[in-house]
ZAMARGU-4260 file (C-alpha; in steps of 0.2 Angstrom, whole numbers, plus 5000, padded with zeros to 4 digits):
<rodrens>
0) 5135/5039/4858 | 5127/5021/4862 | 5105/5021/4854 | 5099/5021/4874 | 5112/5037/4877
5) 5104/5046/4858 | 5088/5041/4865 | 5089/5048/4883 | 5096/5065/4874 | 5081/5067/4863
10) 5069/5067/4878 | 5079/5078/4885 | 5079/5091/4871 | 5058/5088/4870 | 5056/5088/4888
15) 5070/5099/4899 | 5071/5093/4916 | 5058/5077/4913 | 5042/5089/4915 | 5033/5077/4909
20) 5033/5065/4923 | 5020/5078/4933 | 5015/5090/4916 | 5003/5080/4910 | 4993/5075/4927
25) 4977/5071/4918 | 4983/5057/4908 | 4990/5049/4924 | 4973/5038/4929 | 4973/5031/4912
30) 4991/5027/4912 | 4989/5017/4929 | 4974/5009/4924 | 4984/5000/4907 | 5001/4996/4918
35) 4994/4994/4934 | 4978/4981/4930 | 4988/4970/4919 | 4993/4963/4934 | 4983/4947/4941
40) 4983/4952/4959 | 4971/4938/4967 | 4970/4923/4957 | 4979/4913/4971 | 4962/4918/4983
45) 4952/4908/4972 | 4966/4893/4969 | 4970/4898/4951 | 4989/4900/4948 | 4996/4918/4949
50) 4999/4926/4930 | 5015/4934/4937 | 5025/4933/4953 | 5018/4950/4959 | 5005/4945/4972
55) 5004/4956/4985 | 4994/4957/4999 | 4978/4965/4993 | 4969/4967/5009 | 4969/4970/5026
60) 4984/4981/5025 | 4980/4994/5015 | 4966/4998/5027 | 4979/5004/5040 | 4988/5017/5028
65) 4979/5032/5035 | 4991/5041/5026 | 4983/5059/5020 | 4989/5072/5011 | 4980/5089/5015
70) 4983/5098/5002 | 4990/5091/4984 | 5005/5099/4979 | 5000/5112/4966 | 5018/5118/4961
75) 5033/5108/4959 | 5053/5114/4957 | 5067/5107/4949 | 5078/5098/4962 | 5097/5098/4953
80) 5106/5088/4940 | 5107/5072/4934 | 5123/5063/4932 | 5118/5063/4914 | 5121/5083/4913
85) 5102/5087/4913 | 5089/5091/4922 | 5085/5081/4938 | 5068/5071/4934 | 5065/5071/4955
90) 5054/5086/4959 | 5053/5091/4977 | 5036/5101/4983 | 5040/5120/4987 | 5041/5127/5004
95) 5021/5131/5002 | 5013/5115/5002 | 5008/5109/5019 | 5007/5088/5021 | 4995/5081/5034
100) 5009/5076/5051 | 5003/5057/5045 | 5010/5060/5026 | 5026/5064/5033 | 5028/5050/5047
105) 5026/5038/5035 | 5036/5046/5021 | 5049/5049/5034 | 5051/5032/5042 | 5052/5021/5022
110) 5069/5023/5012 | 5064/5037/5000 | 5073/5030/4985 | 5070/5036/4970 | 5079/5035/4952
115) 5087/5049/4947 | 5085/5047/4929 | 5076/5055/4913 | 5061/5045/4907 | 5060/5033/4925
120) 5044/5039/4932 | 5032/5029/4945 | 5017/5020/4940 | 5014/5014/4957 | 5011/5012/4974
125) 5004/5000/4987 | 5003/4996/5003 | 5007/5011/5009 | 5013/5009/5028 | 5027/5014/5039
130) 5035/4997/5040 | 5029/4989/5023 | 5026/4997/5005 | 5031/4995/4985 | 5033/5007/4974
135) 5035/5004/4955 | 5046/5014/4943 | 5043/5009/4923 | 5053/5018/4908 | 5048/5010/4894
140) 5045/4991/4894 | 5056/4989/4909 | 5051/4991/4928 | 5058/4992/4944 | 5048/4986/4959
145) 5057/4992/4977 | 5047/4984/4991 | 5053/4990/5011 | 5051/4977/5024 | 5055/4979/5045
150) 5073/4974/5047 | 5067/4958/5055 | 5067/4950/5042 | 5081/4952/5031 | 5091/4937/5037
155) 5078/4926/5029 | 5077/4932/5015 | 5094/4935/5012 | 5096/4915/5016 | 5083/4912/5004
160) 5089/4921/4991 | 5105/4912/4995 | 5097/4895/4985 | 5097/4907/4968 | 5116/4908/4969
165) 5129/4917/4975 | 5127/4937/4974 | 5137/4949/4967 | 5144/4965/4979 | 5136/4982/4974
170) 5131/4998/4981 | 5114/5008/4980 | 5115/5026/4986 | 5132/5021/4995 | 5124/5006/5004
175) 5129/4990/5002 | 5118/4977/4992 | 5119/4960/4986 | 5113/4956/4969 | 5106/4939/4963
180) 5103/4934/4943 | 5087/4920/4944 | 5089/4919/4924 | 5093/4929/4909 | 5085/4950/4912
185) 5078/4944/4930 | 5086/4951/4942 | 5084/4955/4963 | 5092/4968/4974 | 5093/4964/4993
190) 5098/4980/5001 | 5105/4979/5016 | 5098/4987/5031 | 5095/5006/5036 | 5085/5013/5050
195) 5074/4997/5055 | 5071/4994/5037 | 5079/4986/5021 | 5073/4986/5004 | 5073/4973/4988
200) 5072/4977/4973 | 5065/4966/4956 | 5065/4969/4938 | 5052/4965/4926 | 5054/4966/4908
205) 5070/4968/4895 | 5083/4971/4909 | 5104/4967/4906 | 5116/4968/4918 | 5123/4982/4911
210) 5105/4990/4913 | 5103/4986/4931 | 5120/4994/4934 | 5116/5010/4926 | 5104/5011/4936
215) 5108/5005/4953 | 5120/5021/4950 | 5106/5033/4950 | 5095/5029/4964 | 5095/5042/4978
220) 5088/5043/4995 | 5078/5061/4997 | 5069/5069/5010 | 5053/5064/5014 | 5043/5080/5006
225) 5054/5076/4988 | 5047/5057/4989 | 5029/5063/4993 | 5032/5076/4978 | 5037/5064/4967
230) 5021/5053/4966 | 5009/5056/4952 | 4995/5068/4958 | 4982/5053/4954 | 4990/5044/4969
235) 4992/5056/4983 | 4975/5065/4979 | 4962/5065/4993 | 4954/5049/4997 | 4935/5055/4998
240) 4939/5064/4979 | 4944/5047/4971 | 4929/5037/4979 | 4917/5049/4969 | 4924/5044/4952
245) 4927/5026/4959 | 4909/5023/4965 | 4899/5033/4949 | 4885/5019/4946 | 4887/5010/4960
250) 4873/5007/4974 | 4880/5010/4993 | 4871/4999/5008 | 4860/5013/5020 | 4872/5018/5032
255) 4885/5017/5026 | 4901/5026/5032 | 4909/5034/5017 | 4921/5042/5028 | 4929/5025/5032
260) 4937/5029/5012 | 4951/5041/5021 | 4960/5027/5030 | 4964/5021/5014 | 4978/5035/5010
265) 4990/5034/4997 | 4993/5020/4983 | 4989/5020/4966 | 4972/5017/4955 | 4970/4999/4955
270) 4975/4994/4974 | 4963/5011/4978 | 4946/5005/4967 | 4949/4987/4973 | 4947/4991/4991
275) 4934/5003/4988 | 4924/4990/4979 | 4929/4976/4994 | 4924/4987/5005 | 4904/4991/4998
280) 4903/4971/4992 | 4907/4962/5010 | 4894/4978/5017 | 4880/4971/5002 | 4886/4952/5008
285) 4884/4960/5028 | 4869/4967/5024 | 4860/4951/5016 | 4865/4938/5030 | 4858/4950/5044
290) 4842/4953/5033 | 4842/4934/5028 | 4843/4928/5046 | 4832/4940/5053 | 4817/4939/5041
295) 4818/4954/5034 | 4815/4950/5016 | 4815/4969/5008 | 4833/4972/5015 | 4839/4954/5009
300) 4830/4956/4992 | 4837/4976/4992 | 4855/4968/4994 | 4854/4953/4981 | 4850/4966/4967
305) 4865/4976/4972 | 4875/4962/4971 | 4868/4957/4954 | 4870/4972/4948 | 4888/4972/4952
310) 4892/4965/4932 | 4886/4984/4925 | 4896/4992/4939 | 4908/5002/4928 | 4924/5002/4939
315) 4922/4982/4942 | 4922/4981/4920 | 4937/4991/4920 | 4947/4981/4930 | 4942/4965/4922
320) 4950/4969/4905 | 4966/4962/4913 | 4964/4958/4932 | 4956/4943/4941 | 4949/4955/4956
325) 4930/4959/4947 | 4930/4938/4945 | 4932/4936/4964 | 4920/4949/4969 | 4905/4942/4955
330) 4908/4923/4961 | 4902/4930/4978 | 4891/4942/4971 | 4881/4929/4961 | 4880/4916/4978
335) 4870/4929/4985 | 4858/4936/4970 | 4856/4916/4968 | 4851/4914/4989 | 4866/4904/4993
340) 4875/4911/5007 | 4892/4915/5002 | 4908/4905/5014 | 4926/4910/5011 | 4921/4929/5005
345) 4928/4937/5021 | 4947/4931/5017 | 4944/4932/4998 | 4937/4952/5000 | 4949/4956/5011
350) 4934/4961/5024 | 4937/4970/5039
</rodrens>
């Protein structure tokens, strides 16, 4: 028995079926927050140079992810085996919980893999739409990122992946995909097309090849109500609940419309408070050039303190222990506390 096979049997033993992946949903937010913010998600909107390869489209998209679940699943069932001999890690909702028709037409229309593996559990989720999304698995030290893209454009990028090398055959769920090595543990996975969509994959961390295979091996398709079931609570919970705890301490412009928060939908803790947090700055920014240009000093002055007051806002401290996005926000923020009317904010804070 190999460290990694002793190792995996010892989970096994402490948690049967890989319980722990949705037993301990209250320790969930505070796992995203330490793997999900070391990411540097929007230096590239300010010119500085990306800490990682992982920039993502921050805004504009999420806002069209009306994906809602009605009810969170409250009680989860083992779904089968493993290959390993244990417990399946995939969980699948019972007949009981009701998804909202939106849920299910997304979940229903993206590629529904999922690694069928003790200790692989997702740690997140963005960008959350029919035709484009990523969702990140992480045992240990090493993640898998799987990004689904509209079939469009698989030709390109399977030309471009081309300059990396020639790829090596293999198969994902039965479906054939190429492999590409960029160096040493970096791998990427083009899969090729399925339904109108296909699907690449990237590691991140202490990969081999012989890693990458054993896994390849146990990625599964499932049915849409087993890939909604499979996300951690923290992610699929209610848009409205999370913008309480993700607004505490922080001033909203009169007016305005909270329930804008529920096109926002699924995704995981740092991709949901950083559009909660675009979405109040560009209304304070909005706010201050109307009052500014119509000589209304109260509302100007009422705006700029907001603004200003941004540095103390708990969520935006958070986020800037490891990500760029409360550095963005405050260079704006600070243009207008200091008068200066603000150019370039609209693109950079993703305003709608």
């Amino acid at each position: 028995m190999t460290t990694e096979e002793r190792v995996d049997q010892l989970v096994r033993d402490a948690d049967p079926g890989g319980l722990g992946m949705v037993g301990d949903l209250g320790g969930v937010k505070q796992a995203l927050l330490e793997d999900i913010l070391s990411e540097s998600l929007v230096r590239r909107s300010v010119g500085m140079p990306p800490r990682r390869l992982w920039v993502r489209r921050f805004a504009g998209v999420m806002a069209a992810a009306a994906v809602l679940l009605s009810i969170v699943p409250a009680s989860i069932v083992l779904r089968g085996q493993s290959e390993e001999g244990g417990a399946s890690p995939i969980a699948s909702a019972d007949a009981g919980v009701v998804y909202s028709a939106a849920a299910m037409a997304v979940a229903q229309r993206n590629p529904r893999l999922l690694i069928d593996r003790v200790g692989w559990k997702v740690s997140g989720l963005s960008e959350f739409t029919a035709d484009f999304g990523t969702i990140t698995f992480r045992q240990g030290g090493r993640e898998l990122e799987m990004t689904w893209y509209p079939e469009s454009g698989y030709a390109d990028r399977r030309t471009d992946r081309l300059d990396v090398g020639p790829p090596k055959s293999v198969r994902v769920d039965g479906w054939p995909a190429d492999l590409f090595q960029y160096f040493a543990g970096d791998y990427a996975v083009l899969v090729s097309p399925r339904d109108g969509l296909f699907v690449e994959m990237r590691t991140s961390g202490n990969w081999s090849r012989k890693d990458l295979d054993r896994v390849l091996e146990n990625i599964v398709r499932v049915d849409a109500r087993t890939w909604l079931a499979a996300l951690p609570a923290e992610m699929v919970r209610p848009p409205g609940e999370r913008a309480v705890k993700v607004l505490a301490g922080v001033p909203l412009p009169p007016g305005f419309d909270v329930a804008a928060f529920e096109e926002i939908g699924l995704g995981d803790s740092f991709h949901f408070a950083l559009d909660v947090t675009s979405r109040v700055g560009c209304a304070w920014i909005d706010r201050w050039q109307r009052a500014t240009a119509g000589g209304d000093e109260e509302a100007a002055r009422q705006a700029a303190d907001a603004l200003r007051g941004s540095h103390g806002w708990r969520v935006l401290r958070d986020m800037d222990q490891a990500s760029d996005w409360p550095e963005v926000f405050w260079k704006y923020a600070d243009e207008v506390a200091a008068g200066t009317s603000p150019t370039g904010y609209s693109q950079a804070l993703g305003c709608r």
